[in-house]
SEKE-42779 format. One line per 3 residues: number of its first residue (from 1); their letters; for each residue y, z, x of C-alpha. Coordinates in Angstrom, 3 decimals. Layout:
N
NUM> A> Y Z X  ...
***
This chain:
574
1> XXX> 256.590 -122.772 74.842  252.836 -123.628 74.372  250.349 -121.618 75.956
4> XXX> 246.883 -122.921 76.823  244.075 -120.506 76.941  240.378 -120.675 77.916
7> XXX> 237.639 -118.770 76.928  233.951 -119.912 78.810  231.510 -119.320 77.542
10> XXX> 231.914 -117.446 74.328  230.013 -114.398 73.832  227.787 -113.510 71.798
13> XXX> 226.760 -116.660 70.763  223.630 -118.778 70.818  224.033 -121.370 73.940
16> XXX> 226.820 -122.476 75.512  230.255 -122.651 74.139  233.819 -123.332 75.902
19> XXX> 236.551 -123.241 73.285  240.164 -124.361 74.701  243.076 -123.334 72.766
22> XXX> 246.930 -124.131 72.406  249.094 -121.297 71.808  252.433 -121.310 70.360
25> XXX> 254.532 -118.818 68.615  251.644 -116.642 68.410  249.395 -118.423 66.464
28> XXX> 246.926 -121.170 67.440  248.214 -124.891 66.922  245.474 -126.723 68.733
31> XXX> 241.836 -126.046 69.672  238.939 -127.919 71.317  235.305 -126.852 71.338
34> XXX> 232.838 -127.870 73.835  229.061 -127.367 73.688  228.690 -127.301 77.704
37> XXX> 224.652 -126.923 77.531  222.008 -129.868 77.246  218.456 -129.559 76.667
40> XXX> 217.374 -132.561 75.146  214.551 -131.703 73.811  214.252 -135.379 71.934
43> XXX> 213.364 -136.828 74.984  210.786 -134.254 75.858  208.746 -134.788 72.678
46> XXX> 208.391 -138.678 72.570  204.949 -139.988 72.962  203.320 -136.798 72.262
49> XXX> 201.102 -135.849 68.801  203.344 -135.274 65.683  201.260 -132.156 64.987
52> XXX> 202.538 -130.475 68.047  206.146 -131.670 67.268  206.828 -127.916 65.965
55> XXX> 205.609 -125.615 68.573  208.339 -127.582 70.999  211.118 -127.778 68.674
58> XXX> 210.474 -124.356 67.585  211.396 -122.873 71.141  215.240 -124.557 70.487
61> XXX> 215.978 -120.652 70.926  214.641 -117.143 69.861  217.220 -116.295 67.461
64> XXX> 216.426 -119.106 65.162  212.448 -117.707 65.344  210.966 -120.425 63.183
67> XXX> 213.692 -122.838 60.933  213.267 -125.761 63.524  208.658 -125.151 63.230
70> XXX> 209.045 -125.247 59.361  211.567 -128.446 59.675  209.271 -130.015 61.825
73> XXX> 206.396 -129.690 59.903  207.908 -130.974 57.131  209.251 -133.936 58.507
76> XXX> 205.572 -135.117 59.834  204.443 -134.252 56.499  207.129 -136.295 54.989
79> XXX> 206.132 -139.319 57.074  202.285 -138.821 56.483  202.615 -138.593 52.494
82> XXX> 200.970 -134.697 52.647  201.468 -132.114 50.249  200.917 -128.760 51.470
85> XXX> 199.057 -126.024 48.622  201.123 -123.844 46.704  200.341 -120.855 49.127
88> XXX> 201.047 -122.202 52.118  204.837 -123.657 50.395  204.936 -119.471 49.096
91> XXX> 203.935 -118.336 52.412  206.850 -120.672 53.862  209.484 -119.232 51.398
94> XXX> 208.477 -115.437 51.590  209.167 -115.979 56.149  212.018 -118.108 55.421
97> XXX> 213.570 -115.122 53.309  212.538 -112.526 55.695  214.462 -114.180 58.758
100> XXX> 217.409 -114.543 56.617  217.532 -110.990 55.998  216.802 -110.500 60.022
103> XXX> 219.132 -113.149 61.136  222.164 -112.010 58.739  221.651 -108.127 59.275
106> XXX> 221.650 -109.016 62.998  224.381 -111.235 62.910  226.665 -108.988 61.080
109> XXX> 225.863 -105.329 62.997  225.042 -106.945 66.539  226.909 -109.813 67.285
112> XXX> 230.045 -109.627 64.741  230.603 -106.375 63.491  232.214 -105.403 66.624
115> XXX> 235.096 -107.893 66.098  236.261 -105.135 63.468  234.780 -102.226 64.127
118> XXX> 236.401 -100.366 67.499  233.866 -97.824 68.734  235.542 -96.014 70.772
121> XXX> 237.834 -94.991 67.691  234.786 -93.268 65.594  234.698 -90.639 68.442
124> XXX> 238.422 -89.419 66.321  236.154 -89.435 62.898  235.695 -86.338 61.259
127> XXX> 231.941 -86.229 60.907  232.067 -84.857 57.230  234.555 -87.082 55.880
130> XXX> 232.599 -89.548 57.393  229.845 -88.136 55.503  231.837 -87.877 51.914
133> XXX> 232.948 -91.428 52.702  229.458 -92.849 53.083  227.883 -91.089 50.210
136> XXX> 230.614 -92.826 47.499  229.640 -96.393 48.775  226.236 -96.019 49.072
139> XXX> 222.758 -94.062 48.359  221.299 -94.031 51.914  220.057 -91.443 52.740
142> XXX> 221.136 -90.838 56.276  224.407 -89.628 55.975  224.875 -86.373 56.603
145> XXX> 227.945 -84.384 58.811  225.347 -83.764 61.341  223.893 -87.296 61.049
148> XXX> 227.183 -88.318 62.077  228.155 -85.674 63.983  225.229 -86.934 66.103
151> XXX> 225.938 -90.473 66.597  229.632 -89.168 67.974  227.690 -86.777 70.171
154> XXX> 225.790 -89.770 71.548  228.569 -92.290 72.489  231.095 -89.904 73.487
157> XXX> 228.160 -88.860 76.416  228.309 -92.915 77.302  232.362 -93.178 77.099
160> XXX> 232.724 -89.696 79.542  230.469 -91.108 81.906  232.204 -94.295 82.078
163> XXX> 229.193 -96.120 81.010  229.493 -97.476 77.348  226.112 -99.170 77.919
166> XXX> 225.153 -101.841 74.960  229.286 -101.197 73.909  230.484 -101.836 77.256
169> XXX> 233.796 -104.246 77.588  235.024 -104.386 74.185  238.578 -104.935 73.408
172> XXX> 238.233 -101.588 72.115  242.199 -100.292 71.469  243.074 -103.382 70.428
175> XXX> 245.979 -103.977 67.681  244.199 -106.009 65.369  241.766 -103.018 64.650
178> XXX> 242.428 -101.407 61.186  239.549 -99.571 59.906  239.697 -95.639 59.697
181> XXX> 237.763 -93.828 62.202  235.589 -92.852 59.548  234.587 -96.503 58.694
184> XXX> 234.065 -97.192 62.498  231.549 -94.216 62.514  229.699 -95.644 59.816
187> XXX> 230.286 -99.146 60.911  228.786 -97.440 64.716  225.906 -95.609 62.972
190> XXX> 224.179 -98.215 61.380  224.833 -100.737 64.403  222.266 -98.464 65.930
193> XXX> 220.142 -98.289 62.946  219.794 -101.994 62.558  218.634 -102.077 66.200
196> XXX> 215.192 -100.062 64.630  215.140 -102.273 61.037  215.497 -105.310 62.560
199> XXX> 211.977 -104.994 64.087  210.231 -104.517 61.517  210.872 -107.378 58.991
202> XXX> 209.536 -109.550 61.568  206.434 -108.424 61.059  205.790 -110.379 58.256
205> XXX> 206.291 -113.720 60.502  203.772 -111.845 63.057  201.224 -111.347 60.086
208> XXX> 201.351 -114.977 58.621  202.192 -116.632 61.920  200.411 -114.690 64.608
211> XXX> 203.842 -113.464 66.111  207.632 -113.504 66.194  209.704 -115.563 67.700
214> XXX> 207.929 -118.192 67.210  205.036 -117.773 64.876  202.846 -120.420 64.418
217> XXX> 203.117 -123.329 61.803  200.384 -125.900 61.003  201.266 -129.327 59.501
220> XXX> 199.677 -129.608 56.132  199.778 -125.556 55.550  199.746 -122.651 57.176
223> XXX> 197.143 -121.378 60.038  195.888 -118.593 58.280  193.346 -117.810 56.260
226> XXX> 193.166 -115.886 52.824  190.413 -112.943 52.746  190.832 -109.829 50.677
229> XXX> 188.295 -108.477 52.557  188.457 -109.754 55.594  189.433 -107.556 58.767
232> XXX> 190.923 -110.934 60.584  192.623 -112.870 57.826  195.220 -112.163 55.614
235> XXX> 193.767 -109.366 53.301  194.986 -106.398 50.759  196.164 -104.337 53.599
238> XXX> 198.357 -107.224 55.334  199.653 -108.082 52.027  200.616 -105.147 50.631
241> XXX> 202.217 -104.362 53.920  204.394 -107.528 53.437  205.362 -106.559 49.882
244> XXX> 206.108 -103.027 51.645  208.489 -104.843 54.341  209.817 -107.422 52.016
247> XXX> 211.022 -103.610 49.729  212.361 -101.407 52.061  214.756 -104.687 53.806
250> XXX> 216.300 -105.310 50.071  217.157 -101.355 50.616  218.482 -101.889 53.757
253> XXX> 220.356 -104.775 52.181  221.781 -103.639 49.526  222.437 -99.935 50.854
256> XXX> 223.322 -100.046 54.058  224.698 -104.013 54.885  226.567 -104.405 51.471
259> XXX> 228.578 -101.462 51.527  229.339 -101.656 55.281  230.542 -105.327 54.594
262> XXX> 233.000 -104.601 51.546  234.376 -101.683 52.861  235.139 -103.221 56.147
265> XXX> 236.375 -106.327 54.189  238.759 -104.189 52.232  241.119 -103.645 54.776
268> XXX> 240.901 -107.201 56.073  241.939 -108.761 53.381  244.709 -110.467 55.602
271> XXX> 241.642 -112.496 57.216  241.049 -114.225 53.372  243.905 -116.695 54.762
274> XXX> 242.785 -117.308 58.182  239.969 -119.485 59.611  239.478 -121.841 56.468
277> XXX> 239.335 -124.950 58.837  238.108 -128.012 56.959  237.940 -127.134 53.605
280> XXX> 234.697 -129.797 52.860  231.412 -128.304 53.095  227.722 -129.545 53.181
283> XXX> 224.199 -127.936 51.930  221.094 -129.926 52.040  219.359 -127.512 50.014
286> XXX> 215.703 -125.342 50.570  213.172 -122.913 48.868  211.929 -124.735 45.963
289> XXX> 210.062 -122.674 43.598  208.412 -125.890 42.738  207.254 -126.762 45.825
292> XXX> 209.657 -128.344 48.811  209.532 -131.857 47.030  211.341 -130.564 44.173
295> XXX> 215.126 -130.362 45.114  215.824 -129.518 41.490  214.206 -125.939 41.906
298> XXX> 215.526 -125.426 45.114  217.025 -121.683 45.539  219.381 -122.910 47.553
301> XXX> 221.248 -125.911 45.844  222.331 -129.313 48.104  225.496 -130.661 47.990
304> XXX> 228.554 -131.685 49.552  232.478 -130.423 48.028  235.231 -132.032 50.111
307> XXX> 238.893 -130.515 50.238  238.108 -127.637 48.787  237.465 -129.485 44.792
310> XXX> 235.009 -127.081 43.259  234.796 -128.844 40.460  233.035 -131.265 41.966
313> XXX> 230.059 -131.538 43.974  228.269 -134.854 45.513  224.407 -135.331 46.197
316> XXX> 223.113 -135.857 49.379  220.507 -138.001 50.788  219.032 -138.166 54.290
319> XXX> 217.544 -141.483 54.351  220.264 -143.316 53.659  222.051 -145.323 56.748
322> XXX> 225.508 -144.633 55.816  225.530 -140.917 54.680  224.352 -138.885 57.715
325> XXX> 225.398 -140.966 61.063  226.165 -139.275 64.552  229.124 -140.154 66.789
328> XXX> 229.621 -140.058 70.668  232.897 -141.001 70.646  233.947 -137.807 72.664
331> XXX> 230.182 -136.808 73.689  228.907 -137.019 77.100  225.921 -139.724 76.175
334> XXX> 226.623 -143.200 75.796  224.887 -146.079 73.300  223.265 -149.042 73.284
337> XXX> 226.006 -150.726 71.130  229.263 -148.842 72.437  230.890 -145.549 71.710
340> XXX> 232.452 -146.336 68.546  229.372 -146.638 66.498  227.713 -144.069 64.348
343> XXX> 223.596 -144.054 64.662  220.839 -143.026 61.578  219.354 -140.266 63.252
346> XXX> 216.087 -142.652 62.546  217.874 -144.740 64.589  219.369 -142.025 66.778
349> XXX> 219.773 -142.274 70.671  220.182 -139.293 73.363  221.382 -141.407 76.448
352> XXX> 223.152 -138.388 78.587  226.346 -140.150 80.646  228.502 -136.964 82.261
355> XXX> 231.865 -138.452 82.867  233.863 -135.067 82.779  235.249 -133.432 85.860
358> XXX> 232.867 -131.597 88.313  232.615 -128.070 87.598  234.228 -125.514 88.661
361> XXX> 237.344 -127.220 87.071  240.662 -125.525 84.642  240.694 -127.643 81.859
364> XXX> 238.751 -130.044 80.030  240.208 -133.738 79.995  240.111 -133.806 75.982
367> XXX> 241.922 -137.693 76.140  237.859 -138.350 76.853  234.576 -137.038 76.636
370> XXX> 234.300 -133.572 76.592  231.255 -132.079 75.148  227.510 -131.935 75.111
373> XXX> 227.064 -132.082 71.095  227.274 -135.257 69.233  229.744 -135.835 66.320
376> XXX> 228.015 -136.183 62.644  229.316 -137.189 59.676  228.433 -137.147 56.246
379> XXX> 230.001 -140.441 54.681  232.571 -140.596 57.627  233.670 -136.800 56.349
382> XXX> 233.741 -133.706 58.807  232.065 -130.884 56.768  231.412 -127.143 57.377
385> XXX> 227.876 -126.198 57.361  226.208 -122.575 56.814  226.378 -119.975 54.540
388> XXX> 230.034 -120.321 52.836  229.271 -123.901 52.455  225.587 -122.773 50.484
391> XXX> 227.384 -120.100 48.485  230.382 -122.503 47.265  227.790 -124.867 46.285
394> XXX> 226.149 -122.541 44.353  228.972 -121.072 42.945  230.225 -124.920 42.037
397> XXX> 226.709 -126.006 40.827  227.034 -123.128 38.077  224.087 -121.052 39.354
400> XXX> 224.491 -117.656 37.212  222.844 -116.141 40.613  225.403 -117.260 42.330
403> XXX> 228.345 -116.339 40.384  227.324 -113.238 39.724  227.417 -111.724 43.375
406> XXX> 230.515 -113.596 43.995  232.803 -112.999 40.832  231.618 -109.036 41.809
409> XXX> 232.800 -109.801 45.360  236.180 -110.653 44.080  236.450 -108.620 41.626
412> XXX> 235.694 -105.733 43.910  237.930 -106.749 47.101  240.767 -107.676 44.423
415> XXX> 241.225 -111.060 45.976  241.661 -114.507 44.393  238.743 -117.146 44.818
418> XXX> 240.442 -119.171 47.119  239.349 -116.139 49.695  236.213 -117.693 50.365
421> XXX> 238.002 -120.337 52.072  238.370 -118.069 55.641  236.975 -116.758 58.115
424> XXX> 236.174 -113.423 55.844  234.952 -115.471 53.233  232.480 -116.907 55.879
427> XXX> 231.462 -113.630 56.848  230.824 -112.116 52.934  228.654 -115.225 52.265
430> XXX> 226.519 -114.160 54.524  225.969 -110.864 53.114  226.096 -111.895 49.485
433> XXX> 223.255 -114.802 50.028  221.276 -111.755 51.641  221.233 -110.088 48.411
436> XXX> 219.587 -113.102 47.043  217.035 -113.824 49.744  216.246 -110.152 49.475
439> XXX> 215.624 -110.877 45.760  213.639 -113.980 46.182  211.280 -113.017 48.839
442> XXX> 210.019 -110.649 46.770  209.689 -113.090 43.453  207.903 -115.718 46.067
445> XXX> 205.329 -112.366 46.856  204.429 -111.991 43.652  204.010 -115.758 42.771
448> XXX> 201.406 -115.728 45.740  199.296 -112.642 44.844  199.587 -114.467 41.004
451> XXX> 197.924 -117.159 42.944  195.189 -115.299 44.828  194.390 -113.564 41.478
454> XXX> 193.536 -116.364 39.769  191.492 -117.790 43.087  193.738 -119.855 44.197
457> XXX> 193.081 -119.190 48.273  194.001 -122.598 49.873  196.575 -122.617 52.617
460> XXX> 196.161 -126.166 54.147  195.763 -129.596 53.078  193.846 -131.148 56.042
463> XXX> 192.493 -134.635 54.199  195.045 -136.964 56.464  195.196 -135.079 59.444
466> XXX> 192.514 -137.051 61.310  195.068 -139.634 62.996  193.339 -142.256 62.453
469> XXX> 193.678 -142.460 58.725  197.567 -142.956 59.424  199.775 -145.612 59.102
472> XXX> 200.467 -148.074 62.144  204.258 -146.787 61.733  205.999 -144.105 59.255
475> XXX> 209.202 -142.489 59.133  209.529 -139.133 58.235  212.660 -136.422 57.775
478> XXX> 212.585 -132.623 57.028  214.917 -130.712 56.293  215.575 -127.047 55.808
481> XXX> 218.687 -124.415 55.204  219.001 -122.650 58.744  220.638 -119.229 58.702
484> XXX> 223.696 -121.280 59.423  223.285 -124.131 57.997  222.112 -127.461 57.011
487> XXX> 219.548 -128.610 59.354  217.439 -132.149 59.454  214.466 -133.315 61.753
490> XXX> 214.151 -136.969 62.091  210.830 -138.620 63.151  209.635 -142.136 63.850
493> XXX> 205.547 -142.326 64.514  204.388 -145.510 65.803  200.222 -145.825 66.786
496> XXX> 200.208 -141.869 66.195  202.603 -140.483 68.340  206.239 -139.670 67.960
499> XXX> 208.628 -142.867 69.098  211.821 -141.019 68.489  212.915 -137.364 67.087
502> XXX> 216.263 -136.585 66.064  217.304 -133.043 65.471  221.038 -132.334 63.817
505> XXX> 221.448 -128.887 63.618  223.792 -126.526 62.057  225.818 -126.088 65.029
508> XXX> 226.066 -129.771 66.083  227.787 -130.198 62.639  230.224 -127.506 63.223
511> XXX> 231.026 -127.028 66.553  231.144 -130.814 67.791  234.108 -132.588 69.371
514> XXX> 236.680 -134.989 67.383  235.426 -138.257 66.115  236.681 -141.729 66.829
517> XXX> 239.521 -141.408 63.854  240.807 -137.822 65.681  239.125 -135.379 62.960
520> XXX> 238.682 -131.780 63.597  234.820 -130.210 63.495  234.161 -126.876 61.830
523> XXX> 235.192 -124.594 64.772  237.921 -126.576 66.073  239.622 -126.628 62.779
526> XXX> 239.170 -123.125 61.756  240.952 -122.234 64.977  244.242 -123.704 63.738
529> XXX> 247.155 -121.189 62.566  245.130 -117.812 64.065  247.285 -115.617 65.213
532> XXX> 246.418 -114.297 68.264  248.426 -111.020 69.598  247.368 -110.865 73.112
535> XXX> 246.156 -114.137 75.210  244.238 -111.798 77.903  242.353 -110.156 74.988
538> XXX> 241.724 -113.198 72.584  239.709 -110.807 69.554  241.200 -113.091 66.866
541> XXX> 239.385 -116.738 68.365  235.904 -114.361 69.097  236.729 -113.318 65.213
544> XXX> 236.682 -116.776 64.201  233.803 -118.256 66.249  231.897 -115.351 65.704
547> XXX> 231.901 -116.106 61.676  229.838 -119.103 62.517  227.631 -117.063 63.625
550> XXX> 226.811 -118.855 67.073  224.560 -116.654 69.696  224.386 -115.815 72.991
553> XXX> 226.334 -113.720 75.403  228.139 -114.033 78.808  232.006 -114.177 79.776
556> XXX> 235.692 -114.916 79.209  238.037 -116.857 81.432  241.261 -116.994 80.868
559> XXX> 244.227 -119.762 81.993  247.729 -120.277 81.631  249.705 -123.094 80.606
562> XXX> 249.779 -124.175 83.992  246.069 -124.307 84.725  246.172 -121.362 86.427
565> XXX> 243.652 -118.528 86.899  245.395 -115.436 85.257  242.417 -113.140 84.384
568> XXX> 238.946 -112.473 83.776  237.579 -110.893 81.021  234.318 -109.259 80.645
571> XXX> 233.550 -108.873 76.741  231.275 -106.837 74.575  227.818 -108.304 75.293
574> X> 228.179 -109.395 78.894
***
């Protein structure tokens, strides 16, 4: 007998995300994921100035800080034929690298970490073989029995007093918990001490940009100024600060994430075979150490590798009308030329029509419309975006980088290649691509001090920004690698102002509903075949989901097969 359960909204997630699920036997055999937010922020930015495109787009959500500014940017730049100085593309990479680091670190500690880790169990840890534990995976230095002995001290006040503050309604007891007490000390410990790292890599965004989230971008450059000596532009002091920031995250990176991920992986190894979903998987590619024109020395690689063939991998292009369209088959907007169409995003359209029931209601009517996001394909294909889909590309490109930290991933966990193809796989891409970044911002530092040393101090390119030296009409399209994944800006300019704006973002590719031909999205698909040991206390679909890395936080609701209110579930985050 098939169960159905509902869990609205997810938690710990960015926006607003209803997953409905069909249980049978224990194990997932049907899921449906709804975006049930609308912002529609296209609509809000035609008929204003390209150049202020970014600061609007930029405010999609805090999380993201500044991937949809540095998009935007370079899709007016794109359309106006400018090509920003090598500082200002350096200045780019170095932020791009530094919210990676913030975003994944985050991601891992804050929002997913607590899918394995049960906190209330590291109050049974033994604070020195804690200690012993921590010291023969890592050399950080903060791990000490009383370090540890500490941390217990400090939750176990919270859990006596009924009051687990920030760690309040976990599933914390839960079956599919299997790490040691020891490892969920450690895995507690540094929860808390990426609260205090996390704010201060973003000061490099606050000392380029002015301030984080949302630092300030300039089309054609950068909006700030090169002076060694100068007390209010970027001089010695502010730089060597960055280099000092850019340092001590690849320590936190490589001492304190990396070991917390592998040894947490190691005894999930059961969650290599889980969560695979589609098996195709997209990359449009990003920090070019050539400049962002150059895809060839792009860091990250492009490409798209369907059903799972490694061996090959297909180019992608964003201008062409029959790679990337969008569907609203099953989306609550409607077209111009009927539902079964797919739309350029130059030629995209963000028509709202709400045809679902009216809220509150039990179930979503999935035999028609059913969710805010559109439905894009790439050639007709569904396709995973984010950070397993940039690693396998690498990996499948032949990138030596890439290779490297995953043949040492494998080789460590003792698991076969075909690993990467779950939900843990997700979840180690993200830490291994950190390793990179961590590496790379500090080789794009050094190329821009090279570059100030030899007196190289431009950071803008300002010769076409007076509008009327434009075209009558220009298309434009930037595109960028968020934090989890592929993401385009679209932008038609007609007598200087912006016509029409497309965004397709990361999430749009993987958590959208079915397409006209009945294929499963990212999410949806990745839900098939979990196992899920407790309906009232789904851990294994917020597992899942989580390794998307989606973000923001609120509440479950749960429903039987029957459509009937059986609990309500207030989840870490709330």
């Amino acid at each position: 007998m098939s169960q159905r359960i509902v869990v609205d909204p997810i938690t710990r997630i960015e926006g607003h995300l209803r997953v409905e699920a069909e249980i049978e036997n224990g194990k997932i055999k049907d899921a449906y994921s709804s975006g049930t937010m609308v912002r529609l922020l296209e609509e809000i930015l035609k008929g204003r100035d390209p150049r202020d495109a970014w600061a609007f787009v930029g405010r999609v959500c805090g999380v993201c800080t500044s991937i949809h500014s540095l998009t935007s940017v370079r899709a007016v730049e794109d359309a106006l034929g400018i090509v920003i100085p090598p500082n200002a593309e350096l200045v780019r990479n170095i932020m791009f690298c530094a919210q990676y680091m913030h975003d994944h670190v985050v991601h891992f500690y804050h929002l997913h970490a607590m899918d394995w880790v049960d906190v209330v169990n590291a109050l049974k840890a033994d604070p020195k073989k804690t200690s012993e534990l921590a010291q023969s995976i890592s050399h950080w230095p903060k791990s000490s029995p009383g370090y540890f002995s500490d941390i217990q001290t400090r939750v176990k006040k919270f859990v006596e007093s009924g009051q687990l503050g920030i760690f309040a309604n976990g599933y914390w007891g839960h079956p599919a918990y299997k790490l040691p007490a020891e490892v969920n000390l450690i895995g507690l410990a540094h929860y808390l001490e990426a609260l205090e790292w996390q704010k201060e890599i973003v000061k490099i965004h606050a000392i380029f940009g002015g301030k984080n989230p949302h630092p300030n971008y300039l089309v054609g450059g950068m909006a700030c100024a090169i002076g060694l000596d100068d007390v209010s532009g970027i001089n010695a002091e502010r730089l060597s600060y960055v280099k000092q920031l850019l340092e001590q995250a690849k320590v936190f990176v490589e001492q304190v994430y990396i070991p917390d991920l592998m040894a947490i992986a190691s005894f999930y190894k059961d969650w290599g075979a889980i969560g695979g979903g589609l098996g195709s998987f997209m990359a449009y590619g990003d920090l070019g150490t050539n400049g962002y024109r150059d895809p060839s020395s792009y860091k990250f690689p492009s490409g798209v590798i369907l059903n799972k063939d490694i061996s090959k991998v297909m180019d992608v292009d964003l201008r062409k009308d029959d790679e990337v369209q969008e569907y609203v088959t099953n989306s609550w907007y409607e077209y111009k030329e009927g539902d079964k169409v797919g739309l350029h995003p130059w030629k995209g359209e963000s028509k709202i029509k709400y045809t679902g029931p009216k809220p509150p209601f039990e179930h979503l009517d999935v035999t028609q419309k059913y969710s805010y996001l559109k439905t894009p394909r790439w050639k007709g294909h569904a396709v995973e975006v984010g950070p397993l889909a940039r690693v396998l590309i690498g990996y499948a490109r032949g990138r030596e980088d890439y290779k490297a930290i995953v043949d040492k991933a494998l080789t460590d966990l003792n698991v076969p290649v075909t690993a990467l193809f779950s939900t843990l796989g997700r979840t180690a891409a993200r830490g291994l691509e950190s390793i990179l970044t961590a590496q790379w911002g500090l080789e794009f530092y050094d190329k821009l001090i090279d570059n100030i040393k030899s007196g190289d101090k431009r950071m803008a390119e300002m010769s076409k920004f007076d509008p009327e030296k434009w075209p009558k009409t220009a298309l434009g399209v930037g595109h960028s690698e968020a934090p989890r994944g592929a993401l385009a800006h679209w932008i038609n300019i007609e007598d200087q102002k912006i016509a029409n704006y497309q965004l397709v973002v990361p999430t749009t590719w993987n958590a959208s509903p079915r397409d006209a031909n009945g294929q499963l999205s990212a999410y949806e698909a990745a839900l098939i075949d979990t196992p899920v040991h407790d309906p009232k206390l789904p851990l294994e679909i917020l597992r899942t989901i989580h390794s998307f890395d989606p973000c923001l936080a609120c509440s479950v609701h749960l429903y039987d097969e029957h459509g009937n209110h059986i609990n309500r579930v207030s989840v870490l985050g709330d």
